[in-house]
C-alpha positions in Angstrom: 109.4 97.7 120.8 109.7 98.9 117.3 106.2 99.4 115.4 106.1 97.7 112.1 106.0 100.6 109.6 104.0 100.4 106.0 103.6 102.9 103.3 101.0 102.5 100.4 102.4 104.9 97.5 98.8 105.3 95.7 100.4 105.8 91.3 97.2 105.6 89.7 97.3 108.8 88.1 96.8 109.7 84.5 98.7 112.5 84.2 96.4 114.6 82.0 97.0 118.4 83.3 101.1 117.3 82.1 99.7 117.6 78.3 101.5 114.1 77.3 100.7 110.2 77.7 103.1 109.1 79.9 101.5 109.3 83.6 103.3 111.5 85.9 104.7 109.2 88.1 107.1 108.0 85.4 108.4 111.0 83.7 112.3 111.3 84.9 113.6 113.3 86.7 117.3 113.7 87.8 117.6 110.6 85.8 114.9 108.2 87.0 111.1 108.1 87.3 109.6 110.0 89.7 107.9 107.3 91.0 111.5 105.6 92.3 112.3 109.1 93.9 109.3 108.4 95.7 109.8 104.8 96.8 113.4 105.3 97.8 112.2 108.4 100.0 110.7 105.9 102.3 113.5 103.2 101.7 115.8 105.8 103.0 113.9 106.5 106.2 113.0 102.7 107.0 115.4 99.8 105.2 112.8 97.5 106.4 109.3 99.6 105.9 107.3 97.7 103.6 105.9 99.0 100.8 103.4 98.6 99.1 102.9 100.1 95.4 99.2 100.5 94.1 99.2 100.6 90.1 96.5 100.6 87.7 96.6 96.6 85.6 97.7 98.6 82.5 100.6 99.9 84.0 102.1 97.0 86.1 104.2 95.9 82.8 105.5 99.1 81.8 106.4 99.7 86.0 108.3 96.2 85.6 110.0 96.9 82.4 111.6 100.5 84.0 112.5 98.2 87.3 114.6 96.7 84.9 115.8 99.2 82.8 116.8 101.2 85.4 118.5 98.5 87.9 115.8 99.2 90.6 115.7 96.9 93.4 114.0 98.8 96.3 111.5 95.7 97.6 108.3 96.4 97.3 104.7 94.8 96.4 102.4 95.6 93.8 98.7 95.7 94.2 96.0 96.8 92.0 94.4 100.1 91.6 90.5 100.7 91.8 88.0 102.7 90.6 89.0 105.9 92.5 91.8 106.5 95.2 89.3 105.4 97.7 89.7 102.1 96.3 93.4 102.1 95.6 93.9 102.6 99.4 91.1 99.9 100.1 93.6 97.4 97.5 96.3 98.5 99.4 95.4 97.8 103.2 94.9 94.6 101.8 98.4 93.5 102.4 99.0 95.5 105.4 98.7 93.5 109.0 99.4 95.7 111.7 101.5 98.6 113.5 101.9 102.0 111.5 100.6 102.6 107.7 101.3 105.8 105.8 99.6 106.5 102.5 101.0 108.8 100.2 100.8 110.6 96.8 103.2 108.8 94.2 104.0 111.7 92.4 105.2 113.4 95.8 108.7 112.6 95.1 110.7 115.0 97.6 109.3 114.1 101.3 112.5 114.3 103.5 113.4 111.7 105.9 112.8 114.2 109.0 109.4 114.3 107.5 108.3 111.0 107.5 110.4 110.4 110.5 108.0 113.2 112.1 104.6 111.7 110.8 105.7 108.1 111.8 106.6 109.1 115.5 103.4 111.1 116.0 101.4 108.5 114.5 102.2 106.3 117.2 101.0 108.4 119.8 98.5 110.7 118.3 96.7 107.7 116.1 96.1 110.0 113.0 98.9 112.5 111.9 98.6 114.4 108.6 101.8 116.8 107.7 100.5 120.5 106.4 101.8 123.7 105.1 100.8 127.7 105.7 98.7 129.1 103.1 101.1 131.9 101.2 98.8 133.3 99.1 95.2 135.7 99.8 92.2 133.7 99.9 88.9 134.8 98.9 85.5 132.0 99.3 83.1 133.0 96.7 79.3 132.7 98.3 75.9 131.2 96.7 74.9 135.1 95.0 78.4 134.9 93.7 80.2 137.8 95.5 83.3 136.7 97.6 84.6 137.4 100.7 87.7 137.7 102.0 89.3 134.3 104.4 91.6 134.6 107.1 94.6 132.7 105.7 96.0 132.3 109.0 93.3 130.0 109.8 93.9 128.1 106.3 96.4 124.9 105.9 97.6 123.3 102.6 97.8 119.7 103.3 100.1 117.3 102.1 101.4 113.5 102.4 102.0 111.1 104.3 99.4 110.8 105.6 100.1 108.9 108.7 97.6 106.4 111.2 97.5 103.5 113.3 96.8 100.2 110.9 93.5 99.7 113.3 92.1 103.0 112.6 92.6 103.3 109.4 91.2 99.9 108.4 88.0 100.5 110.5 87.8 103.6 108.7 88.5 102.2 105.1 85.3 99.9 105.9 83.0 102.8 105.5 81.2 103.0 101.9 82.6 105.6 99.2 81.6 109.3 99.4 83.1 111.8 97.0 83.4 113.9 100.4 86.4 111.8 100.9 89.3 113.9 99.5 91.9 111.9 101.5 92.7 109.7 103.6 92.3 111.9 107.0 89.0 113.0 105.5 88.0 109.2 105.5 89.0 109.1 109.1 87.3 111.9 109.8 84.0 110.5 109.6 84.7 108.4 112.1 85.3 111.0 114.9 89.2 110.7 114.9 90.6 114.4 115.8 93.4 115.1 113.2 96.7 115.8 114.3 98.9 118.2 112.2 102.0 118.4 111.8 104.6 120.8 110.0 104.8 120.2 106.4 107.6 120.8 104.1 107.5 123.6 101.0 110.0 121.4 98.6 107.2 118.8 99.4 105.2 119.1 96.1 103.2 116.5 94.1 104.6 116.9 91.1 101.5 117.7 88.6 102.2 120.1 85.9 105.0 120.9 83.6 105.7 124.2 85.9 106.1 121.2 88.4 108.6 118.9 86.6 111.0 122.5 86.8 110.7 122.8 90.1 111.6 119.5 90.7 114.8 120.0 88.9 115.6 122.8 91.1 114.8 121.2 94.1 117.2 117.8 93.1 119.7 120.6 92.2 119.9 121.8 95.8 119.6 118.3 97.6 
């Protein structure tokens, strides 16, 4: 039997390192916001996922009034966002029930179907599945007396989103109280004693956060 499949698309961002006022998630790109790209990522992997949009109260109006400028009909809920993305994801397991819940960056427009596909499967079996990328570049970890030391890159992993779990697990773990230890979700689920399970990431999988960002984005519409 099919699992149900959810994804909360956490768009509570600001958008300050982009230099402007608009928030990230709804600069265009390749003609539409970013934040459709997004939505419609999922759409195209599941035509019956349900998702579930979490947007700060001052930008539900502005979301509705580009749903209608640009003809965008993907379903999907809105819920409200919180204080931090702890609380966003909090809102947004709200309206999820039961089976499989991803949660995932809304300015993270480019996450293949394989992708989610992958992270959705695993899920299933592995309980938490988080999708992650090799580290490119040399590390260094600067110590307390303020010298630094080399790290072993190999060892290192750049992770992205969605972030993939069973709806039980990561309810139970959404019940804990905030910590600003919790960086994401799998870091939430952590502190419960949940192993992680990895699984391989994609590089045209960015979150889109900085002008440099917005023309790689282009590039990578370009080549799709």
């Amino acid at each position: 039997m099919k699992a149900t499949n959810n994804i909360i698309i956490v768009a509570g961002g600001k958008g300050l390192r982009m230099g402007g006022e608009l928030p990230k998630q709804f600069i265009p790109i390749g003609g539409k916001p970013i934040l459709m790209h997004t939505i419609e990522a999922f759409y195209r992997f599941d035509k019956e996922i349900h998702i579930i949009l979490v947007l700060p109260a001052s930008h539900r109006d502005y979301w509705a009034e580009l749903c209608c400028e640009y003809h965008f009909v993907v379903p999907h809920v809105i819920t409200l966002g919180g204080e931090t993305r702890f609380h966003s994801v909090q809102n947004g397991l709200q309206l999820v029930e039961k089976g499989i819940v991803g949660v995932h960056d809304g300015a993270r427009p480019f996450a293949s179907k394989e992708l989610i596909k992958r992270c959705f499967d695993e899920a299933q079996e592995y309980e938490v599945v988080i999708p992650v990328v090799d580290s490119t570049d040399s590390l260094r970890e600067v110590m307390p007396d303020g010298k630094s030391r080399i790290i072993d890159r190999t060892k290192i992993k750049s992770v992205q989103t969605p972030q993939v779990f069973t709806v039980d697990v990561l309810k139970k773990a959404y019940q804990a109280a905030y910590n600003e230890t919790f960086t994401d979700d799998a870091s939430v689920v952590e502190a419960l004693g949940k192993d992680i399970h990895l699984v391989q990431g994609e590089p045209t999988n960015i979150k889109v956060t900085t002008p440099i960002d917005l023309k790689i984005s282009e590039l990578i519409l370009s080549s799709q």
